[in-house]
PALUMLO-403616 format. One line per 10 residues: number of its first residue (from 1); for each residue x, y, z of N, C-alpha, C. Coordinates in steps of 0.02 Angstrom, whole numbers, always signed. Each point is the difference from the previous one (the first is absolute). Layout:
% residues N
NUM	X,Y,Z,X,Y,Z,X,Y,Z  ...;
//
This chain:
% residues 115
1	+4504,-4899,-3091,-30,+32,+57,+54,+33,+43  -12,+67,+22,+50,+29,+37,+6,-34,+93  +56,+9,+18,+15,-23,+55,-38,+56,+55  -23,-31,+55,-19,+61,+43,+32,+38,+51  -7,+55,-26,+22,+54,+43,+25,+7,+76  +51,+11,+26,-1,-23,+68,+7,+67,+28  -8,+22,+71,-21,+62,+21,+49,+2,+34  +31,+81,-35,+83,+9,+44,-54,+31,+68  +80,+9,+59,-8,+2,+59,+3,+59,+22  -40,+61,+16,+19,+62,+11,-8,+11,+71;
11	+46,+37,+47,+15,+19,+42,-15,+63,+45  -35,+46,-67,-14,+67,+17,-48,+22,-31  -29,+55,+40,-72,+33,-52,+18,+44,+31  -6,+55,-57,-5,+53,-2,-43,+52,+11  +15,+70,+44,-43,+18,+34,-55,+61,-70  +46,+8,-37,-17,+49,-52,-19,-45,-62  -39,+11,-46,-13,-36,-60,-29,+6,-61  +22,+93,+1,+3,+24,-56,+57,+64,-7  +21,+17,-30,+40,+36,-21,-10,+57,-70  +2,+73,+5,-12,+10,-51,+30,+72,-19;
21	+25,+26,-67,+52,+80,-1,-49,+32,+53  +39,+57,+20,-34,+47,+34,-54,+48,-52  +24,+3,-41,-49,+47,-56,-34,-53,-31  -58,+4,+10,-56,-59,-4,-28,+22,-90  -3,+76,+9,-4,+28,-95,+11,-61,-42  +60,-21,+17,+50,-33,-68,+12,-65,+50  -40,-61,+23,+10,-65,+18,-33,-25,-71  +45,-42,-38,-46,-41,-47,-13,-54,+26  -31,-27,+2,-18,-73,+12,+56,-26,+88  -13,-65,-3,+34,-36,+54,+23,-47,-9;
31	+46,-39,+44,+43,-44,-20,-11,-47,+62  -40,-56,+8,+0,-42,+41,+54,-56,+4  +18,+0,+97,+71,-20,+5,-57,-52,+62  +39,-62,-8,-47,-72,+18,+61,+13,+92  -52,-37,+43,+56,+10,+69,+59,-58,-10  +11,-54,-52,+37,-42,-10,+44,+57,-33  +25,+32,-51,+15,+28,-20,+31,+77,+43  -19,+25,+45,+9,+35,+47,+47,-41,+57  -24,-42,+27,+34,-31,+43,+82,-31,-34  +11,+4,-61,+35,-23,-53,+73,+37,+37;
41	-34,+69,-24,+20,+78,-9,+21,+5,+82  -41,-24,+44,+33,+13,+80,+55,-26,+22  -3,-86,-39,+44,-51,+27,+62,+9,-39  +45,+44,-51,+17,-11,-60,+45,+91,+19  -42,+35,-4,+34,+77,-15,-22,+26,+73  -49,-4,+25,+15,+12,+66,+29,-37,+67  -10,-54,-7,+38,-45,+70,+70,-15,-19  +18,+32,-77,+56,-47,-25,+19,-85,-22  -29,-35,-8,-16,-63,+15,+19,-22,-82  +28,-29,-28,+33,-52,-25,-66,-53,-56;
51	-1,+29,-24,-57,-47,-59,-14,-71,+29  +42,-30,+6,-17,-80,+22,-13,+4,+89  +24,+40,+49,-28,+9,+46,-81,+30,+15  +0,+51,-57,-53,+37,+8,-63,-56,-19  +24,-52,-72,-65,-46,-30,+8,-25,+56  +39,-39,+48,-13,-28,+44,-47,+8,+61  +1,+61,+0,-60,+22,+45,-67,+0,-15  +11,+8,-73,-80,+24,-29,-30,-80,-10  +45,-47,-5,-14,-95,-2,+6,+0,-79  +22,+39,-53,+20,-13,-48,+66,-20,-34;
61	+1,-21,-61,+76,-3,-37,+8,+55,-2  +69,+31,-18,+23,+51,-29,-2,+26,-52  +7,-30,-65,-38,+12,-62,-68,+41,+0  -45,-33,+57,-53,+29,+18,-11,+72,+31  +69,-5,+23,-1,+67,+65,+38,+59,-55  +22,-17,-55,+25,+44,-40,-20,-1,-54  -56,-21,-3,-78,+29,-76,-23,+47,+63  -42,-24,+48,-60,+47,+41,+66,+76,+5  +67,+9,+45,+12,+51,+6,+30,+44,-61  +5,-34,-52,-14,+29,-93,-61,+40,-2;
71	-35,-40,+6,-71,+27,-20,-2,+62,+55  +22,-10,+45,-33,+66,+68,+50,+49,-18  +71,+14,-22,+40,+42,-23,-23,+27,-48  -45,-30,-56,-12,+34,-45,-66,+41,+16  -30,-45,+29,-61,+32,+12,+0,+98,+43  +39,-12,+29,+25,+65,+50,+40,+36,-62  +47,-16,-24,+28,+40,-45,-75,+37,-57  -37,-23,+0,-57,-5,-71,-29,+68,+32  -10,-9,+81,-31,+48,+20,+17,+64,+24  +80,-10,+12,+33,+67,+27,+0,+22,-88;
81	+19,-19,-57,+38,+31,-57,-61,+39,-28  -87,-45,+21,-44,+30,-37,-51,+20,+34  +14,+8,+64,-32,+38,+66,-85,-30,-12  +13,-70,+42,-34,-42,+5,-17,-13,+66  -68,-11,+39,-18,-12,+46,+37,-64,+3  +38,-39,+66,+3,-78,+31,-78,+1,+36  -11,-61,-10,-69,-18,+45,+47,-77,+14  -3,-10,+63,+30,-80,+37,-87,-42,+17  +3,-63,-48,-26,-54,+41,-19,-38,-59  -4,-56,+29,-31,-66,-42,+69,-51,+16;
91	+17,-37,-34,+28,-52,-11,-19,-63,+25  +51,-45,-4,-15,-97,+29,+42,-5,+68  -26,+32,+48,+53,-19,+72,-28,-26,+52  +52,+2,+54,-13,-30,+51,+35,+29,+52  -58,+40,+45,+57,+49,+65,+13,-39,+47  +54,+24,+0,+75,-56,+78,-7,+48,+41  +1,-32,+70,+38,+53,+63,+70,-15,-5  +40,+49,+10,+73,-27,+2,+9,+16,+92  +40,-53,-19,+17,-1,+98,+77,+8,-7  +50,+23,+52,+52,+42,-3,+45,-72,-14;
101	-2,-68,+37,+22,-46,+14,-18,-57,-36  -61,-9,-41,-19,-50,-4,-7,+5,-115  +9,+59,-5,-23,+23,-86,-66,+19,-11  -23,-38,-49,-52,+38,-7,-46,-66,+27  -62,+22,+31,-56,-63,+29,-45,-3,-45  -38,-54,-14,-80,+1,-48,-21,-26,+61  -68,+36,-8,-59,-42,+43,-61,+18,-18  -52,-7,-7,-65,-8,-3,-1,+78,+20  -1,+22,+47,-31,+65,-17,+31,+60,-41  +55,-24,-5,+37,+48,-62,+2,-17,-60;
111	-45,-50,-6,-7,-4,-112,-32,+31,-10  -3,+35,-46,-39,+55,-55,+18,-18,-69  -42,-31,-23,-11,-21,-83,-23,+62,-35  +29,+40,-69,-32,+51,-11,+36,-24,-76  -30,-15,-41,+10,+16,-61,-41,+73,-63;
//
């Protein structure tokens, strides 16, 4: 029996959540990118952040934090090379407020379960 899933910690939602070529003619298909996987991509290549800092945020191992931002590199590469719509959403998370002083907070009104 598989172990269960635990729901990384995301920090951010995004205001946009699709993406697609400008010449719509020639979009084949789409490439769905999970907000665990996005947030991957924020904490990692955009904040700069350090694999084991970055899993640390998300409440995962690192091993973990470097399959999900595998999978989201490729996934983006799949879609720029073969001019592929991104569509963002789904995954197993859990939204944090981050406070400037304190990291990131859980509380009751910021869980969002979305598998």
């Amino acid at each position: 029996m598989r172990r269960a899933r635990r729901r990384r910690c995301i920090g951010f939602q995004p205001n946009f959540l699709y993406f697609e070529p400008r010449d719509r003619a020639y979009t084949c298909g789409e490439e769905v990118l999970k907000l665990e996987e996005l947030e991957s991509i924020r904490l990692k290549d955009f904040l700069q952040l350090d694999q084991a800092s970055a899993a640390a945020q998300m409440g995962i191992s690192q091993p973990t934090f470097h399959r999900i931002i595998t999978e989201a590199h490729r996934k983006i590469a799949r879609a720029l090379v073969e001019g592929k719509a991104i569509r963002i959403e789904g995954g197993h998370y859990m939204m944090v407020e981050r406070t400037r002083w304190q990291g990131y907070k859980k509380g009751p009104m910021s869980v969002v379960d979305r598998r």
